[in-house]
C-alpha positions as semicolon CSV with decimal commas, in nm:
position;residue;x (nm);y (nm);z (nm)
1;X;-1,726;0,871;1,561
2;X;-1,389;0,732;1,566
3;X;-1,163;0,593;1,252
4;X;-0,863;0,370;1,188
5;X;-0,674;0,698;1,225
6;X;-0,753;0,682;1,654
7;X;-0,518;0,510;1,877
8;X;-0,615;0,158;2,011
9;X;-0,638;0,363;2,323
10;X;-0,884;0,615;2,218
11;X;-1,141;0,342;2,080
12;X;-1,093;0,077;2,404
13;X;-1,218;0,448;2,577
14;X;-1,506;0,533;2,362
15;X;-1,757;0,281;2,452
16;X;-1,818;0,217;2,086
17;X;-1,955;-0,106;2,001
18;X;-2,065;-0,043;1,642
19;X;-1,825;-0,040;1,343
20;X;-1,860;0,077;0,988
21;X;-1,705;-0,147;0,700
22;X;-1,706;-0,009;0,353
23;X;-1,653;-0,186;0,038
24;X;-1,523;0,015;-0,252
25;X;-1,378;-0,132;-0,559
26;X;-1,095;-0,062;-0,869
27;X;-1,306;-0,078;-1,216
28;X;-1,300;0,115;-1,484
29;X;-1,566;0,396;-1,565
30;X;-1,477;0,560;-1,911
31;X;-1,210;0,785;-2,030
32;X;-1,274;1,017;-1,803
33;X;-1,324;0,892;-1,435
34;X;-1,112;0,761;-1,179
35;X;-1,119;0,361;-1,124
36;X;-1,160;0,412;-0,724
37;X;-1,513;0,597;-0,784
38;X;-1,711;0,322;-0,595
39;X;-1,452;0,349;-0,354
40;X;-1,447;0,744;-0,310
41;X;-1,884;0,640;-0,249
42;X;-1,790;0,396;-0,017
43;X;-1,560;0,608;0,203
44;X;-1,886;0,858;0,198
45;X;-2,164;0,606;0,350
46;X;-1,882;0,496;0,618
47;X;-1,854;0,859;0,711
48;X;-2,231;0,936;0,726
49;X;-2,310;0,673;0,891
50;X;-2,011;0,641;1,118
51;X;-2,141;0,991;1,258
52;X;-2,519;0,912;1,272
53;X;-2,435;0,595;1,456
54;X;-2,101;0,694;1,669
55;X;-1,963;0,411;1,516
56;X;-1,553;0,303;1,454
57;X;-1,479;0,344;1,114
58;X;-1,221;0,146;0,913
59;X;-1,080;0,173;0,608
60;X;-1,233;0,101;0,294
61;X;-1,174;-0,179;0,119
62;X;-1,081;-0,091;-0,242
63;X;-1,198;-0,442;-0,420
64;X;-1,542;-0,582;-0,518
65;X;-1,656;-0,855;-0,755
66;X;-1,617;-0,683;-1,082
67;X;-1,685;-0,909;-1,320
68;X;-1,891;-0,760;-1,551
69;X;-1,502;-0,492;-1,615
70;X;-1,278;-0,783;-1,590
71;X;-1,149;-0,750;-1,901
72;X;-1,076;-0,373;-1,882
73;X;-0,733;-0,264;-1,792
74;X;-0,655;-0,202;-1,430
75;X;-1,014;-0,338;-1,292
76;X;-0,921;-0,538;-1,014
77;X;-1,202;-0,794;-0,945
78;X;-1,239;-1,089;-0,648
79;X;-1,455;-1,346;-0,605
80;X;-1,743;-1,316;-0,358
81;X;-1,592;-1,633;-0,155
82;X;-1,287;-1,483;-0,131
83;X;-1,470;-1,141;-0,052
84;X;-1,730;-1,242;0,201
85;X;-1,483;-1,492;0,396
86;X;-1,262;-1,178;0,459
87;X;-1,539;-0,936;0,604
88;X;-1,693;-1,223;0,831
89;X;-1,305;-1,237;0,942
90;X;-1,294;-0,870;1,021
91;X;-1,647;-0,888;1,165
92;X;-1,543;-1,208;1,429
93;X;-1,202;-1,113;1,515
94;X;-1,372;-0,694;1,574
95;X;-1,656;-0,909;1,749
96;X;-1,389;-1,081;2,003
97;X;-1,316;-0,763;2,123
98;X;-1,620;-0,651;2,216
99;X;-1,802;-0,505;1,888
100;X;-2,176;-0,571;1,845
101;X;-2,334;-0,404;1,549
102;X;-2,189;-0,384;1,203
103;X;-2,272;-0,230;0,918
104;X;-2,171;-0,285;0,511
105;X;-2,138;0,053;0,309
106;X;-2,097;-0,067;-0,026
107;X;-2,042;0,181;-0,308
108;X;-2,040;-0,111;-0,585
109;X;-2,367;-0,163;-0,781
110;X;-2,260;-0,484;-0,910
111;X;-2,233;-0,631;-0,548
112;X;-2,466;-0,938;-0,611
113;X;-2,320;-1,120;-0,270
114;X;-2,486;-0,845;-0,047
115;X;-2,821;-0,993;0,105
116;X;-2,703;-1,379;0,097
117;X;-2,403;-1,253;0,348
118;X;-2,622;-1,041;0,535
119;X;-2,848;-1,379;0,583
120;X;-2,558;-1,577;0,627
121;X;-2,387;-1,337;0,883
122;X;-2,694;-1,257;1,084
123;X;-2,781;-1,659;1,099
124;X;-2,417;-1,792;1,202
125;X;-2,395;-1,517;1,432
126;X;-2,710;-1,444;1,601
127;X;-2,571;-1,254;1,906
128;X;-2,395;-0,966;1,662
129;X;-2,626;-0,733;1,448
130;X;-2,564;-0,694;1,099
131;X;-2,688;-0,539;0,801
132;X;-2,622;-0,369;0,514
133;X;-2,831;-0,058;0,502
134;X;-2,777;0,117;0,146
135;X;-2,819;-0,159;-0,127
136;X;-3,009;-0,246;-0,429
137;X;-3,135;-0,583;-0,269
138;X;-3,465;-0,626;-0,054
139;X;-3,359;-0,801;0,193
140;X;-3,113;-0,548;0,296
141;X;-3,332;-0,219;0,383
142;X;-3,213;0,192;0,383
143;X;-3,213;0,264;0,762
144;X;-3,014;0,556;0,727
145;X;-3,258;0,801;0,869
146;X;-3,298;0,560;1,165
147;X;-3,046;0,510;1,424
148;X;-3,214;0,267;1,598
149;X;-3,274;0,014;1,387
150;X;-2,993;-0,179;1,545
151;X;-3,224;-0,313;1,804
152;X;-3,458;-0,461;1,525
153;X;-3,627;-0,834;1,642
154;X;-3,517;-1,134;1,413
């Protein structure tokens, strides 16, 4: 597994053509937790699976569509456009250089744009794999225990 925190050197080297993008977010959760708690989550699946699949790793993105805590002080929410045009930019411009599998590790529950950009992603793109493997929607499936479900048939 390899991270943002390599050199550009050390992942042209590895071979790796799978990368890990998590998807955090800033909302509020009571009195008592911290407002990057779906982020912290995030970080968690992208390390788990960055090691199951020898994937590149990169940061996690710290915002989500949060509607639903707009209103509460400090909740930073964005809308899925905005959201899902900037991951299918890091997915094409990481696919340019060579990537071929990505994955979504979302720690937001309230991510309702999940399995229409997984449909959308996978259709547009055909030659990249994508998915989203830890969600509450159907169409996006818990392959965690399965490292090979990359090479899955469309």
């Amino acid at each position: 597994m390899l991270s943002y925190k390599n050199t550009t050197t050390e992942v042209a080297a590895s071979g790796i053509d799978t990368v890990i993008i998590s998807v955090g977010a800033t909302e509020q959760f009571g009195p008592f937790l911290p407002m990057h708690l779906d982020t912290l989550i995030a970080e968690l699946y992208a390390e788990s699976y960055g090691k199951a699949l020898n994937a590149y790793v990169l940061p996690t993105l710290p915002f989500n569509t949060s509607e639903e805590h707009a209103n509460c002080k400090g909740t930073v929410t964005v809308s899925p456009n905005i959201l899902t045009a900037m991951l299918e930019d890091i997915i094409m411009n990481l696919a340019r250089q060579g990537f071929t599998k990505f994955v979504v590790c979302n720690g937001h529950g309230g991510a309702y744009w999940e399995a229409a950009f997984v449909k959308h992603i996978n259709y547009k793109y055909p030659r990249a794999s994508f998915d989203c493997p830890k969600s509450q929607h159907s169409s996006c499936l818990d392959r965690s225990s399965d490292a090979s479900w990359f090479g899955r048939g469309r």
